[in-house]
mmJSON file of the N, C-alpha and C atoms, coordinates in Angstrom:
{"data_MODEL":{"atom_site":{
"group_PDB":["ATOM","ATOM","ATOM","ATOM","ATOM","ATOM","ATOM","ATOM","ATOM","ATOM","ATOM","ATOM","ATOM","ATOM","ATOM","ATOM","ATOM","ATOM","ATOM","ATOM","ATOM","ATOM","ATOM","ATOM","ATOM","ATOM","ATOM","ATOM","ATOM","ATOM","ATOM","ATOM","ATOM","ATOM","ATOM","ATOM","ATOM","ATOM","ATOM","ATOM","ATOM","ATOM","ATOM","ATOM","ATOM","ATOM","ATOM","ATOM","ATOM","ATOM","ATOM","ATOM","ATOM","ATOM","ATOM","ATOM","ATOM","ATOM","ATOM","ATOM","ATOM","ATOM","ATOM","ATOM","ATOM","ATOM","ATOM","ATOM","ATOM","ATOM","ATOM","ATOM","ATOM","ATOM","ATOM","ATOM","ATOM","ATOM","ATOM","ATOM","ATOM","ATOM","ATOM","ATOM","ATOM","ATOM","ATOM","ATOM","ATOM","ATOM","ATOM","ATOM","ATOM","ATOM","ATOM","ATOM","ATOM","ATOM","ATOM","ATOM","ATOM","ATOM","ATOM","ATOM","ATOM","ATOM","ATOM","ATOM","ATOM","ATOM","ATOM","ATOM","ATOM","ATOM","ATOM","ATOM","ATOM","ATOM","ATOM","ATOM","ATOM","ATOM","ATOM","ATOM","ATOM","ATOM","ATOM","ATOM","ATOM","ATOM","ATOM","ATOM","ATOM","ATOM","ATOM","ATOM","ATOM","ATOM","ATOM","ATOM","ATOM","ATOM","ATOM","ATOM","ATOM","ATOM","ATOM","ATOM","ATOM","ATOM","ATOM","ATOM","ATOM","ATOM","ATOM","ATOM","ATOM","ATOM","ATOM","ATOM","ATOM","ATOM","ATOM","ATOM","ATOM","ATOM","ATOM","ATOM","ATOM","ATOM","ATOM","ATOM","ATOM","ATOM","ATOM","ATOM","ATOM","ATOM","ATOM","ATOM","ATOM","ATOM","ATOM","ATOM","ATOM","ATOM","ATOM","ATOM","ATOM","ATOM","ATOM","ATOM","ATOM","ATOM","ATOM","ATOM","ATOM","ATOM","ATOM","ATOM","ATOM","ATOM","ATOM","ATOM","ATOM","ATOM","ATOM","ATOM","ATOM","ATOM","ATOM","ATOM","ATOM","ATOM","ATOM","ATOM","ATOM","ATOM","ATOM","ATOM","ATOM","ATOM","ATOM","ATOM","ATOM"],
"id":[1,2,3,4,5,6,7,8,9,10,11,12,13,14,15,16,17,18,19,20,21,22,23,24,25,26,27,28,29,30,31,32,33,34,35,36,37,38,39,40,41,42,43,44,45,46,47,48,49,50,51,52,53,54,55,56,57,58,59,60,61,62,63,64,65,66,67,68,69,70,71,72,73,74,75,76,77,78,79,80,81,82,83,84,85,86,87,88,89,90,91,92,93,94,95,96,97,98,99,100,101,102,103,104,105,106,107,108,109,110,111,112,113,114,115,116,117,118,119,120,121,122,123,124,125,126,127,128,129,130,131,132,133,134,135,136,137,138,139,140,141,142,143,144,145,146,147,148,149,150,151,152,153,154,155,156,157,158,159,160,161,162,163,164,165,166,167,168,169,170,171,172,173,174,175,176,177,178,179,180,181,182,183,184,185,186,187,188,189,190,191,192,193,194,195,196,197,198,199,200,201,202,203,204,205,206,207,208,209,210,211,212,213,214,215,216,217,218,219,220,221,222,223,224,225],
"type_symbol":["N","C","C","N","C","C","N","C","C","N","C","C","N","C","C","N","C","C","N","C","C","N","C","C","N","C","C","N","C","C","N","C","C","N","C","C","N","C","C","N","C","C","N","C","C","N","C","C","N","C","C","N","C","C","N","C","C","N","C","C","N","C","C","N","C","C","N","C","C","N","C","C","N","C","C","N","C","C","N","C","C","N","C","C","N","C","C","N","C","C","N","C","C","N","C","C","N","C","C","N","C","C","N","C","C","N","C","C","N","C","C","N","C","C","N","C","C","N","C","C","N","C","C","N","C","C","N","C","C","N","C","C","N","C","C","N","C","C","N","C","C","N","C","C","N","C","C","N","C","C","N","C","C","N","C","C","N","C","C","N","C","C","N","C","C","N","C","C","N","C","C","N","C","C","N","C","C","N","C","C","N","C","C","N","C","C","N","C","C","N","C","C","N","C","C","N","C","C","N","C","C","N","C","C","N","C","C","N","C","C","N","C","C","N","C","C","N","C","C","N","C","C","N","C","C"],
"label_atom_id":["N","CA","C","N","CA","C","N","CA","C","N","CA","C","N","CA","C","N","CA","C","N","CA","C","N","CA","C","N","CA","C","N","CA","C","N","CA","C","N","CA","C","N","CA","C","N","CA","C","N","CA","C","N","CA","C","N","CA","C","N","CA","C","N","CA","C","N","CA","C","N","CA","C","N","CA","C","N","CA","C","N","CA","C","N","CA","C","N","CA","C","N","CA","C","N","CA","C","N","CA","C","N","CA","C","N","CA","C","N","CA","C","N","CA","C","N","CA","C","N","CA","C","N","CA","C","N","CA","C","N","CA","C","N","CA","C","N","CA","C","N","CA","C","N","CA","C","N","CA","C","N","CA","C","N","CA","C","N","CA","C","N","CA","C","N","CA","C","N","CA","C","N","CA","C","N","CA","C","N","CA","C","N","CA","C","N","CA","C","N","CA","C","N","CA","C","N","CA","C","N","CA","C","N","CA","C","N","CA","C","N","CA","C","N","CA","C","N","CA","C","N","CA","C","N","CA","C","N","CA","C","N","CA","C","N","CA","C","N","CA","C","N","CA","C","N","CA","C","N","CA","C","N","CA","C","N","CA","C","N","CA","C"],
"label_alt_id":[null,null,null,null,null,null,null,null,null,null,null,null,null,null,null,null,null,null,null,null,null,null,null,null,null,null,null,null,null,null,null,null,null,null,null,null,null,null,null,null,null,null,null,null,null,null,null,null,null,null,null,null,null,null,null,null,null,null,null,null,null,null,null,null,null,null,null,null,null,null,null,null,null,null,null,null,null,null,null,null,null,null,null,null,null,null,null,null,null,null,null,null,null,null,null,null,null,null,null,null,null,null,null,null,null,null,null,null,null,null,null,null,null,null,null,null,null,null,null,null,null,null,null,null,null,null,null,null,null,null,null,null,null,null,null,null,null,null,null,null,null,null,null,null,null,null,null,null,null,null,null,null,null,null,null,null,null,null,null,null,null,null,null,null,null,null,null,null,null,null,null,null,null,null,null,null,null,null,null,null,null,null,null,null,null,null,null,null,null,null,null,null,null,null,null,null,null,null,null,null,null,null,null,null,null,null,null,null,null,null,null,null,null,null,null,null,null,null,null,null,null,null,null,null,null],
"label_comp_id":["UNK","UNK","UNK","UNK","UNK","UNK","UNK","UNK","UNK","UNK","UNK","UNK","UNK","UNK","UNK","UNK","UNK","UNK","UNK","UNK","UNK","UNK","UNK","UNK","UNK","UNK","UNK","UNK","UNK","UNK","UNK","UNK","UNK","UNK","UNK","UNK","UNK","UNK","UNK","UNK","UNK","UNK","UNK","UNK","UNK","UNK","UNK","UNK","UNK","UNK","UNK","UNK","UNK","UNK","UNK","UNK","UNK","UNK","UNK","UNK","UNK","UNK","UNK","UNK","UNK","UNK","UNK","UNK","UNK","UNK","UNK","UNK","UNK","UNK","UNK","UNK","UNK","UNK","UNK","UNK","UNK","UNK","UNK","UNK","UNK","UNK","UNK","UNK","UNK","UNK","UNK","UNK","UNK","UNK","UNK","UNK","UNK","UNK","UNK","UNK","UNK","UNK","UNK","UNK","UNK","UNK","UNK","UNK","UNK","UNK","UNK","UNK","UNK","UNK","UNK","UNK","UNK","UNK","UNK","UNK","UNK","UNK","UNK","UNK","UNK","UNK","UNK","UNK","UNK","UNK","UNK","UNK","UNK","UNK","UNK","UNK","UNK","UNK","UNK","UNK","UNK","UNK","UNK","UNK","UNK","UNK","UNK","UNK","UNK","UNK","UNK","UNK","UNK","UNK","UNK","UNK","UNK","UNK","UNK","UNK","UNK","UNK","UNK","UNK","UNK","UNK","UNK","UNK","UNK","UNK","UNK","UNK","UNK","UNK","UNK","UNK","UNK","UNK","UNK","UNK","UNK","UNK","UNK","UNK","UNK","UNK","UNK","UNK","UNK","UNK","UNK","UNK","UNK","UNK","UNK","UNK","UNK","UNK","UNK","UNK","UNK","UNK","UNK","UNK","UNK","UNK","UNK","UNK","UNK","UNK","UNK","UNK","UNK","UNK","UNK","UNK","UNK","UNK","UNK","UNK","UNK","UNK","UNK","UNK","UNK"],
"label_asym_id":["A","A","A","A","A","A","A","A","A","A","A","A","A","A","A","A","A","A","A","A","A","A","A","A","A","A","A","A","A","A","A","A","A","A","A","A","A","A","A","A","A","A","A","A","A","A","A","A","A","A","A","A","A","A","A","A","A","A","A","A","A","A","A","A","A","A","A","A","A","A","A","A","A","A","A","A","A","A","A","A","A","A","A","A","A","A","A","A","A","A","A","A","A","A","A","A","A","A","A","A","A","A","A","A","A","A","A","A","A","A","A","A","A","A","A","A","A","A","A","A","A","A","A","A","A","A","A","A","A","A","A","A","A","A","A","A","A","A","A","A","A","A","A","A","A","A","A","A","A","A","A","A","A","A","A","A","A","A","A","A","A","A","A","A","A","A","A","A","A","A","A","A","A","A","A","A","A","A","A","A","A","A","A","A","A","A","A","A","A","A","A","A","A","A","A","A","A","A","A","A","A","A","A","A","A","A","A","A","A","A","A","A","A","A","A","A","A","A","A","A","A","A","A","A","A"],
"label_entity_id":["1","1","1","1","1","1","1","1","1","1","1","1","1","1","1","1","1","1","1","1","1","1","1","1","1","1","1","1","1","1","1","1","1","1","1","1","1","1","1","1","1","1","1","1","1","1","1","1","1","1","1","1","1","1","1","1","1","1","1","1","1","1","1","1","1","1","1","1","1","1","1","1","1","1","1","1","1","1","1","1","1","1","1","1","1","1","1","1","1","1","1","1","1","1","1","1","1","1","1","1","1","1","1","1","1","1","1","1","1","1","1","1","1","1","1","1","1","1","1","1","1","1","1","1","1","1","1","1","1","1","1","1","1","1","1","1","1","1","1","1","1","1","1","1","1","1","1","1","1","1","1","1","1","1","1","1","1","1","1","1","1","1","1","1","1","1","1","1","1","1","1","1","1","1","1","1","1","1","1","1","1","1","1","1","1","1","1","1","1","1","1","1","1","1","1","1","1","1","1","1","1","1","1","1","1","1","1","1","1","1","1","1","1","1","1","1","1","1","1","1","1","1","1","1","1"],
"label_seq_id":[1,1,1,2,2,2,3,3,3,4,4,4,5,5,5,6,6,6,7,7,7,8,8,8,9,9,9,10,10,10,11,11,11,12,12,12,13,13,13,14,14,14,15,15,15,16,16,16,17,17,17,18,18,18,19,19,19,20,20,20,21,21,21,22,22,22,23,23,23,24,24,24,25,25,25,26,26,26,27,27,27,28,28,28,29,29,29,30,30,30,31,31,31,32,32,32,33,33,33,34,34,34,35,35,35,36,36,36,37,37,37,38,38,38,39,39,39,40,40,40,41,41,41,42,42,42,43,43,43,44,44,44,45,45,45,46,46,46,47,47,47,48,48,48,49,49,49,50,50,50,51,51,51,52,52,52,53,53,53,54,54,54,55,55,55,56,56,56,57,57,57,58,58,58,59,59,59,60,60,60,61,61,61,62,62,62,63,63,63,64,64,64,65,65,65,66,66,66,67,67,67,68,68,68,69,69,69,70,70,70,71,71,71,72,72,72,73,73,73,74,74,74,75,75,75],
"pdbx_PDB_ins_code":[null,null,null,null,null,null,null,null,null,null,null,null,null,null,null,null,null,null,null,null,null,null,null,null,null,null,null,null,null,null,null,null,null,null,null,null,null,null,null,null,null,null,null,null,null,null,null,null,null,null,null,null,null,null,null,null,null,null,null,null,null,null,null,null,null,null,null,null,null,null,null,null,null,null,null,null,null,null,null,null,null,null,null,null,null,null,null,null,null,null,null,null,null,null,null,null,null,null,null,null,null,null,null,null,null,null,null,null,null,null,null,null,null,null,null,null,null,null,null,null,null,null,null,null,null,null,null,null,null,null,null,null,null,null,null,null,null,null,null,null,null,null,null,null,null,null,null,null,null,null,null,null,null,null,null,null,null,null,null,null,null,null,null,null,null,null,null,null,null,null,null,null,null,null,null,null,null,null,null,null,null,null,null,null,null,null,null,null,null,null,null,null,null,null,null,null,null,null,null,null,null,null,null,null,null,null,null,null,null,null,null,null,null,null,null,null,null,null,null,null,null,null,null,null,null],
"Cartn_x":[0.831,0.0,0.871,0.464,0.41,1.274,0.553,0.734,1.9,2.556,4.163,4.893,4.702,5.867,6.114,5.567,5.242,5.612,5.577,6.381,7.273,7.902,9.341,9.754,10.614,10.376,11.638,12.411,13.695,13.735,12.35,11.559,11.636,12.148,11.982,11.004,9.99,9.419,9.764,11.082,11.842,12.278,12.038,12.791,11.092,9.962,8.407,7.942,8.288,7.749,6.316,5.252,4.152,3.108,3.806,3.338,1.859,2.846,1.893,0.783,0.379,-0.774,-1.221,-0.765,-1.902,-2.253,-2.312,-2.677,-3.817,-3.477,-4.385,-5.468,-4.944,-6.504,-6.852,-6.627,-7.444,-8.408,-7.946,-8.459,-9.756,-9.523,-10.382,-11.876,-11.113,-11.862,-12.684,-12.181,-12.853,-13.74,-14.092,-14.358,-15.873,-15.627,-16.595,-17.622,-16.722,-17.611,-18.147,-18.171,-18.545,-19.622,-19.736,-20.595,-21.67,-21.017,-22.417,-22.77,-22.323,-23.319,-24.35,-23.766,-24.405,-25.846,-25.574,-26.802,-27.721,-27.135,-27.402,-27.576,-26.665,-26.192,-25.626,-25.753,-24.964,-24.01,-24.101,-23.262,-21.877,-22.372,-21.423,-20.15,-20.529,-20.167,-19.602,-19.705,-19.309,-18.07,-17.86,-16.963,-15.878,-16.453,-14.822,-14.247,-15.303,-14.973,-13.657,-14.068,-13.609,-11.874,-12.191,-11.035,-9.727,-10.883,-9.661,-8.821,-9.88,-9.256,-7.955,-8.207,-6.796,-5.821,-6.086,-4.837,-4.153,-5.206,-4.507,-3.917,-4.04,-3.205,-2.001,-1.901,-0.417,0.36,0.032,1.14,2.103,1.574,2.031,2.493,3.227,3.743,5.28,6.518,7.327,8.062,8.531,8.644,7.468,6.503,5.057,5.447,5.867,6.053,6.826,7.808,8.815,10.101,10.678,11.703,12.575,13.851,14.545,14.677,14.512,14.559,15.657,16.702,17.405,17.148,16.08,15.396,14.937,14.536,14.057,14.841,16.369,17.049,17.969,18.423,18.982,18.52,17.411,16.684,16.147],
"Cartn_y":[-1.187,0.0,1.244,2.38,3.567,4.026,4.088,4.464,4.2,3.051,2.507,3.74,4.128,5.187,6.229,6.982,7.341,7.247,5.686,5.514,5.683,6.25,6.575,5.16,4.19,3.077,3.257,4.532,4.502,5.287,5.817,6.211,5.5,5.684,4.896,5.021,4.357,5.068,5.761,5.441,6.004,7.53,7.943,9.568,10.086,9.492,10.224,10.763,11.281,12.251,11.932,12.331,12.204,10.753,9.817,8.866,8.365,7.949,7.28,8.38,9.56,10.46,10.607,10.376,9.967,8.847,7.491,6.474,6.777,7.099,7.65,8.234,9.258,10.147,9.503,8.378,7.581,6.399,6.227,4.824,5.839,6.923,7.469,8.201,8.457,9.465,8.588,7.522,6.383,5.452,5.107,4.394,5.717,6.939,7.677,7.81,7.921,7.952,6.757,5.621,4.37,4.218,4.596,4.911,5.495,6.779,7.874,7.505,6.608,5.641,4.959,4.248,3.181,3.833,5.099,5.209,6.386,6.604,7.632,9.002,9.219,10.404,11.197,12.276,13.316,14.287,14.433,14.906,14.175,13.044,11.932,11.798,11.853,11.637,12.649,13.614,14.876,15.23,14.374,14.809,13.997,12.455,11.496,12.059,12.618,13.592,14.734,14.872,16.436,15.589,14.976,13.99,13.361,13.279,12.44,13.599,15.035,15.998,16.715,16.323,16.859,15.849,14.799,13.945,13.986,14.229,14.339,16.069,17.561,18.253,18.262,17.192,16.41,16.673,15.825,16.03,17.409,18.316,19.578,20.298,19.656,20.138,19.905,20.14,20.094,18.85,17.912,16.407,15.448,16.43,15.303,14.737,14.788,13.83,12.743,12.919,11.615,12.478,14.228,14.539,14.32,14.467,14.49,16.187,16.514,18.24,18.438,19.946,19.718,19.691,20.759,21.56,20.026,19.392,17.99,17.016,16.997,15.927,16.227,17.716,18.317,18.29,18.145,18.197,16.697],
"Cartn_z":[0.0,0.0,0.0,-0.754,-0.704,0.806,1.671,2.753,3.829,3.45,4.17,3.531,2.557,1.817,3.143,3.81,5.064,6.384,6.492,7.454,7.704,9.207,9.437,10.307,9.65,10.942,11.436,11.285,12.215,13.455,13.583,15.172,15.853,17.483,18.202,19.485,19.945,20.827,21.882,22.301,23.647,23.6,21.669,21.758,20.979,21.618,21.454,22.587,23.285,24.222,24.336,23.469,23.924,23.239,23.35,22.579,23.651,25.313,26.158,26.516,26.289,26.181,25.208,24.023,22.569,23.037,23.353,23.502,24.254,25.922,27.07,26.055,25.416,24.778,23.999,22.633,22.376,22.218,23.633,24.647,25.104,25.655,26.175,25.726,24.232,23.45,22.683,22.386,21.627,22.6,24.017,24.517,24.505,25.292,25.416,24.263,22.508,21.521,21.353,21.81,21.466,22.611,24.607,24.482,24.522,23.836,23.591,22.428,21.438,20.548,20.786,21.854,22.341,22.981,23.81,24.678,24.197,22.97,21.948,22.476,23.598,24.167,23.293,22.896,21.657,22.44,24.002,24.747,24.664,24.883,25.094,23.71,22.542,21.671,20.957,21.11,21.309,21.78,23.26,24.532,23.769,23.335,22.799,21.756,20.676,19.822,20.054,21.186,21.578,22.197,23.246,23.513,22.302,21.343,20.415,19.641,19.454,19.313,19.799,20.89,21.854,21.77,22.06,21.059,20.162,18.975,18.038,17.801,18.508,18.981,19.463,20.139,20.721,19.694,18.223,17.023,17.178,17.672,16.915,18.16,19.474,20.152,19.92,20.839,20.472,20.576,19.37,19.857,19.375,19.12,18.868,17.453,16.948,15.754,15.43,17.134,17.184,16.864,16.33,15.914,17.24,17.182,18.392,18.538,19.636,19.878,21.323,20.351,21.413,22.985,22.688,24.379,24.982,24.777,25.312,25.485,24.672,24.578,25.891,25.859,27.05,28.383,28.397,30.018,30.701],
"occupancy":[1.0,1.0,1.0,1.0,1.0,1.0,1.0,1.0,1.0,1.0,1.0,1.0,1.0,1.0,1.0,1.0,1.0,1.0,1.0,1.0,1.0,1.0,1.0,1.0,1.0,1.0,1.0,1.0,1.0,1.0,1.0,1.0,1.0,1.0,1.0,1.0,1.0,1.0,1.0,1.0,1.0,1.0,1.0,1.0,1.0,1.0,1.0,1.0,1.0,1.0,1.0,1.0,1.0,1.0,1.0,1.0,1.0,1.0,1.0,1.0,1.0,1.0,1.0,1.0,1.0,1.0,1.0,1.0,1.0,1.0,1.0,1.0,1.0,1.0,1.0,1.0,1.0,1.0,1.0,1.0,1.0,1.0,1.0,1.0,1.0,1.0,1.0,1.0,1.0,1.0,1.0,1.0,1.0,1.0,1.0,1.0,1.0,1.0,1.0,1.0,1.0,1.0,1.0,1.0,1.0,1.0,1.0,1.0,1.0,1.0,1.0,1.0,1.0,1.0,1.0,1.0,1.0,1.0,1.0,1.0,1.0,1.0,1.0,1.0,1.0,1.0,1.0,1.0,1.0,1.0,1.0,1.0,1.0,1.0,1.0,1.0,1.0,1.0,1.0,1.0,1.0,1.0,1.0,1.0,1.0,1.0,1.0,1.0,1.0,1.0,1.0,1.0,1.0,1.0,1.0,1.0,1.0,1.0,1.0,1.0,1.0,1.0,1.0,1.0,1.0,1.0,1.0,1.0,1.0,1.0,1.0,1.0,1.0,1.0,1.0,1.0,1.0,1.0,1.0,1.0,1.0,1.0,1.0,1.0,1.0,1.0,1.0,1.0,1.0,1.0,1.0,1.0,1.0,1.0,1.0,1.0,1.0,1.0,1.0,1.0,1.0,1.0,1.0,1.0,1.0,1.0,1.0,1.0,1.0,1.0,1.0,1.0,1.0,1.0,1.0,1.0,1.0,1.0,1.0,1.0,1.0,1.0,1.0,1.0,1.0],
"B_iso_or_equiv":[0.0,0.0,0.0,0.0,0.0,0.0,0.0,0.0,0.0,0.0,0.0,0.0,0.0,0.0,0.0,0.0,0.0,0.0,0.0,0.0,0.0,0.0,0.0,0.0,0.0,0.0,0.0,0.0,0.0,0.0,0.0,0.0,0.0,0.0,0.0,0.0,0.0,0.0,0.0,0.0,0.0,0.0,0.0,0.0,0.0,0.0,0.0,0.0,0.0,0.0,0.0,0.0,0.0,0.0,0.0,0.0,0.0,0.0,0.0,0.0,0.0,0.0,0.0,0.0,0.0,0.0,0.0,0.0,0.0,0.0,0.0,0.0,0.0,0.0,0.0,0.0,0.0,0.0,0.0,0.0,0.0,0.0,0.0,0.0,0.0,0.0,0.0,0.0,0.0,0.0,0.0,0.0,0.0,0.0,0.0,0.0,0.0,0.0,0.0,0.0,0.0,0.0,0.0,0.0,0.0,0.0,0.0,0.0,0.0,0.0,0.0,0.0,0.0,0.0,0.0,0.0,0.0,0.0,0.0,0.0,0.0,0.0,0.0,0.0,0.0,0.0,0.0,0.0,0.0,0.0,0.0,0.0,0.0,0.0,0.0,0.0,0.0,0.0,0.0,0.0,0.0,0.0,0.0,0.0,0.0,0.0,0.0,0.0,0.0,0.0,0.0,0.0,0.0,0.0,0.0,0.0,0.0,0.0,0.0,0.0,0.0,0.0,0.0,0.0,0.0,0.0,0.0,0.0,0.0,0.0,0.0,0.0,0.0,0.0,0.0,0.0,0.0,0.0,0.0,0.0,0.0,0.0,0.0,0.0,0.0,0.0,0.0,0.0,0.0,0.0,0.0,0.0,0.0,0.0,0.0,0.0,0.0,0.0,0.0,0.0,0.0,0.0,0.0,0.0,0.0,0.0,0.0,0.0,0.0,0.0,0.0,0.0,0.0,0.0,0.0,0.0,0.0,0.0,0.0,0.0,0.0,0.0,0.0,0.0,0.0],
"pdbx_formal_charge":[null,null,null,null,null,null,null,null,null,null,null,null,null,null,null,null,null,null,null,null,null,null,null,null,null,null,null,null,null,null,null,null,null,null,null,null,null,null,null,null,null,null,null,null,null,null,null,null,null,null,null,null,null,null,null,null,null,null,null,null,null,null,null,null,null,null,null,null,null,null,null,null,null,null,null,null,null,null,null,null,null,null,null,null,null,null,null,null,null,null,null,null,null,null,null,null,null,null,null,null,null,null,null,null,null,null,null,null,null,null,null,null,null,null,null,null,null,null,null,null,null,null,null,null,null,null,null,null,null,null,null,null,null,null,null,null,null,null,null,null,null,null,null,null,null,null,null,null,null,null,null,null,null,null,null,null,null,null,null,null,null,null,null,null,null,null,null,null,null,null,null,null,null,null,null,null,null,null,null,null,null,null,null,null,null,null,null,null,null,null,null,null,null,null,null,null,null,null,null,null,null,null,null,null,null,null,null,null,null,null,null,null,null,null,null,null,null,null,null,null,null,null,null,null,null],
"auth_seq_id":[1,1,1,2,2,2,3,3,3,4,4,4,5,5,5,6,6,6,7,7,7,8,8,8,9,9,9,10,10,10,11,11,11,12,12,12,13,13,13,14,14,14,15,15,15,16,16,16,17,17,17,18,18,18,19,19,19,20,20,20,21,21,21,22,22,22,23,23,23,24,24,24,25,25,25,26,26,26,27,27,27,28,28,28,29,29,29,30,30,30,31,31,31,32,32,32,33,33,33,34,34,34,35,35,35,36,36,36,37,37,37,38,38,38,39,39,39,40,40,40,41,41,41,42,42,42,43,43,43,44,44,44,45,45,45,46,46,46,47,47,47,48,48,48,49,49,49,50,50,50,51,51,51,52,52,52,53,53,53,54,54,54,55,55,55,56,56,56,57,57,57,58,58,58,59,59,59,60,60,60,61,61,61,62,62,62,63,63,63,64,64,64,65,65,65,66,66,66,67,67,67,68,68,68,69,69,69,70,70,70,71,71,71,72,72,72,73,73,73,74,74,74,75,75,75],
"auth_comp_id":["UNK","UNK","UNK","UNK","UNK","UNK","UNK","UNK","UNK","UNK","UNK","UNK","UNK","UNK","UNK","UNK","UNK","UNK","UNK","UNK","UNK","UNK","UNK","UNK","UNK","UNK","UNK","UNK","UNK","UNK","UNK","UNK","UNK","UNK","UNK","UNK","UNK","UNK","UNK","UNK","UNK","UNK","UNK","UNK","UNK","UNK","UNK","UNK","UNK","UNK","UNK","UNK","UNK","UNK","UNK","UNK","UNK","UNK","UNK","UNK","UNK","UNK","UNK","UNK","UNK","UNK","UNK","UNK","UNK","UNK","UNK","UNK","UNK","UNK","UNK","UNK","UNK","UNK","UNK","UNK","UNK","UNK","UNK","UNK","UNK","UNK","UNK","UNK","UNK","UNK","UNK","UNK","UNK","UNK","UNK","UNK","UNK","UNK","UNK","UNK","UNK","UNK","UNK","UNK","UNK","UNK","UNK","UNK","UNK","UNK","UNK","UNK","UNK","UNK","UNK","UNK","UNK","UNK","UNK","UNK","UNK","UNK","UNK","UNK","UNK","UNK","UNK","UNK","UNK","UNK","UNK","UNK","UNK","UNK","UNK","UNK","UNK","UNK","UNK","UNK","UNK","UNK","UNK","UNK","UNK","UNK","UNK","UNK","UNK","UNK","UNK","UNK","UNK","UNK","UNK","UNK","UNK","UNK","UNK","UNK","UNK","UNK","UNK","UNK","UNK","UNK","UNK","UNK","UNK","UNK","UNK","UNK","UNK","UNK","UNK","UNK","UNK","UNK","UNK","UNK","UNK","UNK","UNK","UNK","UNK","UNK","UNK","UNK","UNK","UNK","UNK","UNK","UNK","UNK","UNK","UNK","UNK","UNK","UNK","UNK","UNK","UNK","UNK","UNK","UNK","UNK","UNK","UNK","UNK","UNK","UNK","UNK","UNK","UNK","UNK","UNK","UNK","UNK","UNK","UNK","UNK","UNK","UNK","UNK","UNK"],
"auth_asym_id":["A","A","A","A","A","A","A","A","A","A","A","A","A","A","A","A","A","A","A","A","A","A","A","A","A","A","A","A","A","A","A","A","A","A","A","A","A","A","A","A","A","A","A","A","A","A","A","A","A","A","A","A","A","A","A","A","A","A","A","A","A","A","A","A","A","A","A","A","A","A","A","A","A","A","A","A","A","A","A","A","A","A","A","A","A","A","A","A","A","A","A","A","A","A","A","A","A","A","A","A","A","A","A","A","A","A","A","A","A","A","A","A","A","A","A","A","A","A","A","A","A","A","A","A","A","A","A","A","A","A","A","A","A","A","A","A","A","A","A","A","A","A","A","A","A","A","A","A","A","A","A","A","A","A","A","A","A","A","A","A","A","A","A","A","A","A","A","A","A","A","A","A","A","A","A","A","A","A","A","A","A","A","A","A","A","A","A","A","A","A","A","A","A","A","A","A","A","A","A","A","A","A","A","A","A","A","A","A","A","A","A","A","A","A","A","A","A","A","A","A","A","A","A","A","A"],
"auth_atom_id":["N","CA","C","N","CA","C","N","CA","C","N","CA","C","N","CA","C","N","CA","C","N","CA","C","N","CA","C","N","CA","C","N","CA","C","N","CA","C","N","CA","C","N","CA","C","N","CA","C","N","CA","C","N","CA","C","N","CA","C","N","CA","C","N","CA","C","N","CA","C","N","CA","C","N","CA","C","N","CA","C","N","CA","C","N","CA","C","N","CA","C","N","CA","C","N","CA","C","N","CA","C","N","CA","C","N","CA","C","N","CA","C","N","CA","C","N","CA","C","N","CA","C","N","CA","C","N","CA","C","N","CA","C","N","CA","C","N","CA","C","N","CA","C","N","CA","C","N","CA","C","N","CA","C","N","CA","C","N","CA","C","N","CA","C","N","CA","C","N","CA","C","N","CA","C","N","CA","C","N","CA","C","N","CA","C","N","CA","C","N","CA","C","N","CA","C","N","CA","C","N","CA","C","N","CA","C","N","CA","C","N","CA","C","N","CA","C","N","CA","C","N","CA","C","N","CA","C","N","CA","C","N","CA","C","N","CA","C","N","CA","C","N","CA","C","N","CA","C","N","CA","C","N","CA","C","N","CA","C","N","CA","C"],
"pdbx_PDB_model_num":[1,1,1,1,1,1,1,1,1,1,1,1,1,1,1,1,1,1,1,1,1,1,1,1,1,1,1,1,1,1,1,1,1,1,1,1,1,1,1,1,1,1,1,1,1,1,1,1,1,1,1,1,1,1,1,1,1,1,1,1,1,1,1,1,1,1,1,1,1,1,1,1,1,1,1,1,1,1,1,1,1,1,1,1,1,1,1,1,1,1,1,1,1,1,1,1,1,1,1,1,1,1,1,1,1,1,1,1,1,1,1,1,1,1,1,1,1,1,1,1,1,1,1,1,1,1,1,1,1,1,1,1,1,1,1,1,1,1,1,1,1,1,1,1,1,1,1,1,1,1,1,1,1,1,1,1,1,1,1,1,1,1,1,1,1,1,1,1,1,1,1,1,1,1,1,1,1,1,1,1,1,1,1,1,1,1,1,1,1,1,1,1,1,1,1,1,1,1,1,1,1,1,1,1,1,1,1,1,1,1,1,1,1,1,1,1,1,1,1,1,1,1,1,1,1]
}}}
């Protein structure tokens, strides 16, 4: 597929900073939208919505993409 072209597989998870809080937010964000499906809550579904949103915000902090950064590598 298309999509391996993409992959960086010489990332390692140990220099991702925010890997184990994307996970957290989409365990979280996805469990809530699944169930404010379920109970056809639109609050609900909304909120995992909103959850998976901030996860995926993570990307675009410093480090969120897996780069190595000095300010982070230093501290």
């Amino acid at each position: 597929m298309i999509v391996f072209v993409y992959l960086d597989r010489e990332r390692k998870a140990t220099s991702y900073p925010w890997l184990q809080w994307k996970i957290r937010f989409f365990v979280a964000g996805s469990a809530l939208a699944v169930i404010g499906m379920a109970t056809e809550h639109d609050w609900l579904l909304l909120a995992g919505v909103g959850v998976l949103f901030i996860g995926f915000l993570l990307r675009f902090l410093p480090g969120g993409k897996g780069e190595v950064n000095d300010e982070l590598e230093s501290s």
